[in-house]
FIPA-917398 format. One line per field, with one value per residue (C-alpha): y negated, x, z; residue in three letters; residue number from 1. Coordinates in steps of 0.2 Angstrom, whole numbers. Layout:
py	[Y_...]
px	[X_...]
pz	[Z_...]
code	[ALA_...]
pos	[NUM_...]
This chain:
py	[536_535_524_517_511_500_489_472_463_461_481_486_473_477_494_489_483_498_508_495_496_515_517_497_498_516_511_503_495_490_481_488_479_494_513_511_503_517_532_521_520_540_544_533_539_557_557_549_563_551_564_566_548_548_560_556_545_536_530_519_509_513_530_537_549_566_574_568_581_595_590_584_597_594_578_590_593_573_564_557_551_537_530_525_521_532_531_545_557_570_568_574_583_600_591_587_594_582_566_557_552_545_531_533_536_539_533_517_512_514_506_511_503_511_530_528_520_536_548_537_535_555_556_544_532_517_513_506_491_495_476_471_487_484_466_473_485_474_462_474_484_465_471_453_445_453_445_431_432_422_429_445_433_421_435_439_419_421_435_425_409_413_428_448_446_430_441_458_449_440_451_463_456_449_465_476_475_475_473_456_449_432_420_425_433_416_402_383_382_396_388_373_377_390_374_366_381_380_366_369_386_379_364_379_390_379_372_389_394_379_386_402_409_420_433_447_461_478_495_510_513_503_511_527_524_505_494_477_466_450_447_430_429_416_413_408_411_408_417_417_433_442_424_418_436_439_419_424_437_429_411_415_431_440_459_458_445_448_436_437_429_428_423_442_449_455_457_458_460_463_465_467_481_497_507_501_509_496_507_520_508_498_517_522_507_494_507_501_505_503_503_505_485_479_483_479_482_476_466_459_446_433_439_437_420_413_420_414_396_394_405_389_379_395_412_418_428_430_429_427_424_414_422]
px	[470_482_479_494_494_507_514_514_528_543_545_530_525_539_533_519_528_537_519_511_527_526_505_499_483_480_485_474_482_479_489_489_495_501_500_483_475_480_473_457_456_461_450_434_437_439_420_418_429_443_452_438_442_462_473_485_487_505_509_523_532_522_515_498_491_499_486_472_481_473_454_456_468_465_477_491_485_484_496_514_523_541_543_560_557_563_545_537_554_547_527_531_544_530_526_543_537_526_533_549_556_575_580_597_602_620_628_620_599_588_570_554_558_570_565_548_562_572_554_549_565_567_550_555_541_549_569_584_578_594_599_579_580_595_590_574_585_598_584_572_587_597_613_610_615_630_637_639_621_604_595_588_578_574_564_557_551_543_530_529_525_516_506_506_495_508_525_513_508_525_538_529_529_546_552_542_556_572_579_582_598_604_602_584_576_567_559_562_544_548_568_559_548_563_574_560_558_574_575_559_565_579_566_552_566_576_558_552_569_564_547_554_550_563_558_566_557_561_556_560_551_564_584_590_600_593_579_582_581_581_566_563_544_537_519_521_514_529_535_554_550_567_577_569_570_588_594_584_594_610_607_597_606_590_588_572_565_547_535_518_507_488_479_483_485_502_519_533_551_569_586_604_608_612_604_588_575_563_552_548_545_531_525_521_514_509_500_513_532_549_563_578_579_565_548_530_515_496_494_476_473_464_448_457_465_448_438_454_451_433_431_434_418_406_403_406_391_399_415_413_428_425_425]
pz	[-71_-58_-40_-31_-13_-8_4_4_5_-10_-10_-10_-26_-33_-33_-41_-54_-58_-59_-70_-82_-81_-83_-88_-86_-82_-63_-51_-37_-20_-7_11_27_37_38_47_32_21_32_33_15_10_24_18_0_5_8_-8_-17_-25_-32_-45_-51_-51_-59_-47_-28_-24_-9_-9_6_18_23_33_46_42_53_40_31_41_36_19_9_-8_-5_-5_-24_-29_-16_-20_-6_-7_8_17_35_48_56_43_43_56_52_34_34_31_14_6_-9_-16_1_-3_13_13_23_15_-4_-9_5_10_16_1_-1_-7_-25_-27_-22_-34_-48_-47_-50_-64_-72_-72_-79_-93_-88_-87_-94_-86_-73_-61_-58_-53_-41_-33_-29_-22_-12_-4_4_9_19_24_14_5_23_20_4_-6_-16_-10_-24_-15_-2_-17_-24_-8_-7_-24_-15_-3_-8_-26_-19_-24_-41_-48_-44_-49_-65_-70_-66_-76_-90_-87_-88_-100_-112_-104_-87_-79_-74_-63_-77_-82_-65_-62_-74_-72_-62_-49_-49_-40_-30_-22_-19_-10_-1_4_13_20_26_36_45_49_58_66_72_77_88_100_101_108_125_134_143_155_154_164_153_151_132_124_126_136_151_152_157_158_141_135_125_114_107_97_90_72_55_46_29_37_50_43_45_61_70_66_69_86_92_85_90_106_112_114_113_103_94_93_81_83_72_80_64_56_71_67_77_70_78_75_84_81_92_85_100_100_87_84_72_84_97_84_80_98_105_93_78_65_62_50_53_70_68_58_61_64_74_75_90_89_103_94_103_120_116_112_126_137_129_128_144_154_149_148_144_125_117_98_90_70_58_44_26]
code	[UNK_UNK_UNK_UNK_UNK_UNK_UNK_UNK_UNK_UNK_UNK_UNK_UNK_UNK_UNK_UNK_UNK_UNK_UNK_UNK_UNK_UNK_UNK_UNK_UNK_UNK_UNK_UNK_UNK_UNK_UNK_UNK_UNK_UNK_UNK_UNK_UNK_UNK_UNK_UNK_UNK_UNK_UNK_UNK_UNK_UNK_UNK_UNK_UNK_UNK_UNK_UNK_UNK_UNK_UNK_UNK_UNK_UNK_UNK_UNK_UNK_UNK_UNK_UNK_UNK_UNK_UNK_UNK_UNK_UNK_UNK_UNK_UNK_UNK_UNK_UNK_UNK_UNK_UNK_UNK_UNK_UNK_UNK_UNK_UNK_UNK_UNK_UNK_UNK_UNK_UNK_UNK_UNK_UNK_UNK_UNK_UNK_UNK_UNK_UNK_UNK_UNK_UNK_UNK_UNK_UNK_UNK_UNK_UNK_UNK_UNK_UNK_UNK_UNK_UNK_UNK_UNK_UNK_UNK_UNK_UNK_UNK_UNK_UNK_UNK_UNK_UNK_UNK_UNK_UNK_UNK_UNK_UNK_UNK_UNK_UNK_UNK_UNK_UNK_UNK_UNK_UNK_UNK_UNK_UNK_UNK_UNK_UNK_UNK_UNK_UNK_UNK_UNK_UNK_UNK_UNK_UNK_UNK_UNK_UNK_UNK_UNK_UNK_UNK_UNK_UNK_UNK_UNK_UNK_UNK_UNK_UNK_UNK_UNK_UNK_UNK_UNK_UNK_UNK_UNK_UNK_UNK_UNK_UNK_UNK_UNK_UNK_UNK_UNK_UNK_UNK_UNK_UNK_UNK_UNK_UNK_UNK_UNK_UNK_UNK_UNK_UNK_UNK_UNK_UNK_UNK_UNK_UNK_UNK_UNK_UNK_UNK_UNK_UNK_UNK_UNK_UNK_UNK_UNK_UNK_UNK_UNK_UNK_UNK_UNK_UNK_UNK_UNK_UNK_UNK_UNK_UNK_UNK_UNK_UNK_UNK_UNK_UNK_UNK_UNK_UNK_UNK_UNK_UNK_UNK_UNK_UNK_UNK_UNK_UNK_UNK_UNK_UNK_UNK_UNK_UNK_UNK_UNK_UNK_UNK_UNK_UNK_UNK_UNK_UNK_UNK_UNK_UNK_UNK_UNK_UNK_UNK_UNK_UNK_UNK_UNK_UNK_UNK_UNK_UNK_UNK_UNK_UNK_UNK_UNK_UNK_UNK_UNK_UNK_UNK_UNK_UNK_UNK_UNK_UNK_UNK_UNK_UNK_UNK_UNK_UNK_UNK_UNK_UNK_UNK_UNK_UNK_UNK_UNK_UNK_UNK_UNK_UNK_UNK_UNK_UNK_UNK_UNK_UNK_UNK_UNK_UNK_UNK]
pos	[1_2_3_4_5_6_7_8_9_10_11_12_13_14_15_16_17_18_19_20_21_22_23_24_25_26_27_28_29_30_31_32_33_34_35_36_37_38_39_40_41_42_43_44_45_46_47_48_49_50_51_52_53_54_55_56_57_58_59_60_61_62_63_64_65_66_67_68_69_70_71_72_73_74_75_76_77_78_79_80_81_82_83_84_85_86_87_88_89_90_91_92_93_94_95_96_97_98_99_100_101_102_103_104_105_106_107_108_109_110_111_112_113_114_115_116_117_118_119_120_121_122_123_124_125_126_127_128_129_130_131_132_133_134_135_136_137_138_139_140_141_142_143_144_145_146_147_148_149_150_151_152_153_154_155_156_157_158_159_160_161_162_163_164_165_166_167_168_169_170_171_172_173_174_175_176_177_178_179_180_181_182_183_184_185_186_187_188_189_190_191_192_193_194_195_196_197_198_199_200_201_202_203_204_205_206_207_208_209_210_211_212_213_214_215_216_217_218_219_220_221_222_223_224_225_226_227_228_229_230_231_232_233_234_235_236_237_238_239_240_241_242_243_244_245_246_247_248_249_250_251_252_253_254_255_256_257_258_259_260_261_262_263_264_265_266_267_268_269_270_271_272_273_274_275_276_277_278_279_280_281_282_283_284_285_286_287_288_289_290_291_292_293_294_295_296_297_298_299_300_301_302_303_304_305_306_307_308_309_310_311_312_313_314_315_316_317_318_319_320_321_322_323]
C-alpha cells in the first residue's frame, strides 16, 4: 500500500491521478493546503509508526520541514519527494537521493505533474499521458498566458469548480486507457459549465480590481537595494487568484498583488517583476512558499477581524467555527 500527499490545486490532483493510474486502489490519498499541513501529518503519524502501514510515502507539489528529518529517520527509508518550487531547493538538497527538486526541466519551468510523470513512466507504471502533462505544466508555470491555448486554465476551472474527488475520480478514468487530447479532455457537462464560468470569471475580476486597496509600503524584506513598493491587497474568496493577481499588477501597476482570503485564512500573491522572489518572501514571513512570482502564505486573522467587529459592543469570551 502506498500513501501519497499532495497539493491541492490542479497540479497536485493531477498528481493524484497519475498515482491512482499507476497503484488504483493500492494508493490512498490525501490533499494538503500547504507545506505546514504536511509536517503536521508525517509528524502525528510518526508516533503512530506509519511506515508499518505503507510500503511507500510520496510527497508531491508541495514539501515539509526538512528538520523533522533529524528525529524521525526511518523517513529517509519510506519517503519520495517531486516538488518544483524554489522554496525547498536549499532545505533538501542533503536528501537528493530519494527528493526531486527541479524548478526547471529541459530548458523551461517544470511542475510537480510532470517530475512524478517522469519517475512513474521510467518505472513502467503508468504509459504515454504526455498531452494531459503538458497542459498540467503550462498552467501551473503561466506559459498558457503566453500563447494561443485557454485550455490549461479550463482544466485548472474544472478543480476548481467540480472539487478534487470529481477531477480525481474522472480524469482517472478518462485516462486509464489512453492519453487525452483537445477534442476529448472535457465532456459536453464540464464544456458548460466552463463557458458559464467564463463569463462569470471575467464579472468576479473586474469586480475584485475595484475592490483593491493601494498601498505604499516602505521595506527592506522584499528587494535588495530598494524599499518602497506599491502593494495592491484585496479581500476575496475567489477561485481566479492566478487571473486577478497578475491583471493586478498589470492593470493596477502594483509591485505585489496580495489576495487574502479570511474564510481559509490564506494569502496568496503575485507580481510581474523579475527581482522580486515572492516564494521566499511567503517562506520567511507568512509559514508558506512557491514560487519568485507566485506564492502563498497562511495569514489567519479571522480571530482578530471578529474581536475587532464585535469588540465594539462587548468583550468576546469564545470563538467557535461552524462544522
Amino acid at each position: 500500500m502506498y500513501k501519497l500527499l499532495t497539493h491541492t490545486d490542479l497540479d497536485g490532483a493531477s498528481c493524484a491521478v497519475l498515482a491512482k493510474l499507476a497503484w488504483d486502489e493500492n494508493v490512498d490519498v490525501t490533499f494538503c493546503h500547504n507545506p505546514a499541513d504536511v509536517t503536521q501529518y508525517l509528524l502525528k503519524k510518526y508516533q503512530e509508526k506509519i511506515w508499518l502501514e505503507y510500503d511507500m510515502i510520496y510527497v508531491t507539489d508541495l514539501s515539509f520541514d526538512a528538520d523533522i528529518l533529524r528525529d524521525c529517520k526511518i523517513y529517509k527509508d519510506i519517503l519520495r519527494l517531486f516538488d518544483h518550487h524554489g522554496t525547498a531547493v536549499e532545505p533538501f538538497k542533503p536528501y537528493f537521493k530519494w527528493a526531486t527538486v527541479e524548478v526547471e526541466k529541459n530548458g523551461r519551468l517544470t511542475c510537480g505533474t510532470e517530475l512524478f510523470y517522469q519517475y512513474l513512466l521510467k518505472k513502467g507504471l503508468v504509459g504515454n499521458r504526455d498531452f494531459f502533462v503538458e497542459q498540467v505544466r503550462l498552467f501551473d508555470t503561466w506559459d498558457w498566458y503566453k500563447g494561443r491555448s485557454n485550455l490549461p486554465k479550463y482544466l485548472s476551472n474544472i478543480v476548481l469548480k467540480l472539487g478534487l474527488q470529481y477531477f480525481l475520480r474522472t480524469f482517472t478514468e478518462r485516462l486509464k486507457n489512453r492519453d487525452v487530447n483537445e477534442l476529448n479532455i472535457f465532456n459536453q457537462y464540464e464544456r458548460d459549465i466552463l463557458l458559464y464560468d467564463e463569463d462569470r470569471e471575467k464579472k468576479d475580476v473586474g469586480s475584485f480590481l475595484k475592490q483593491t486597496y493601494i498601498c505604499d509600503v516602505e521595506s527592506e524584506n522584499i528587494c535588495p537595494n530598494e524599499t518602497q513598493f506599491k502593494v495592491g491587497v484585496v479581500f476575496n474568496s475567489s477561485f481566479y487568484s492566478s487571473v486577478l493577481g497578475n491583471d493586478m499588477c498589470r492593470d493596477l501597476g502594483v509591485d505585489i498583488a496580495f489576495m487574502v482570503n479570511l474564510n481559509r485564512g490564506r494569502v496568496e500573491v503575485r507580481t510581474a517583476r523579475e527581482d522580486i522572489d515572492l516564494g521566499s518572501l511567503m517562506q520567511t514571513f507568512y509559514a508558506g512558499g512557491g514560487h519568485r512570482k507566485a506564492a502563498g502564505g497562511v495569514l489567519d486573522i479571522t480571530e482578530y477581524v471578529i474581536k475587532k467587529c464585535l469588540g465594539r459592543i462587548g468583550s468576546v469570551k469564545k470563538i467557535e467555527q461552524v462544522k
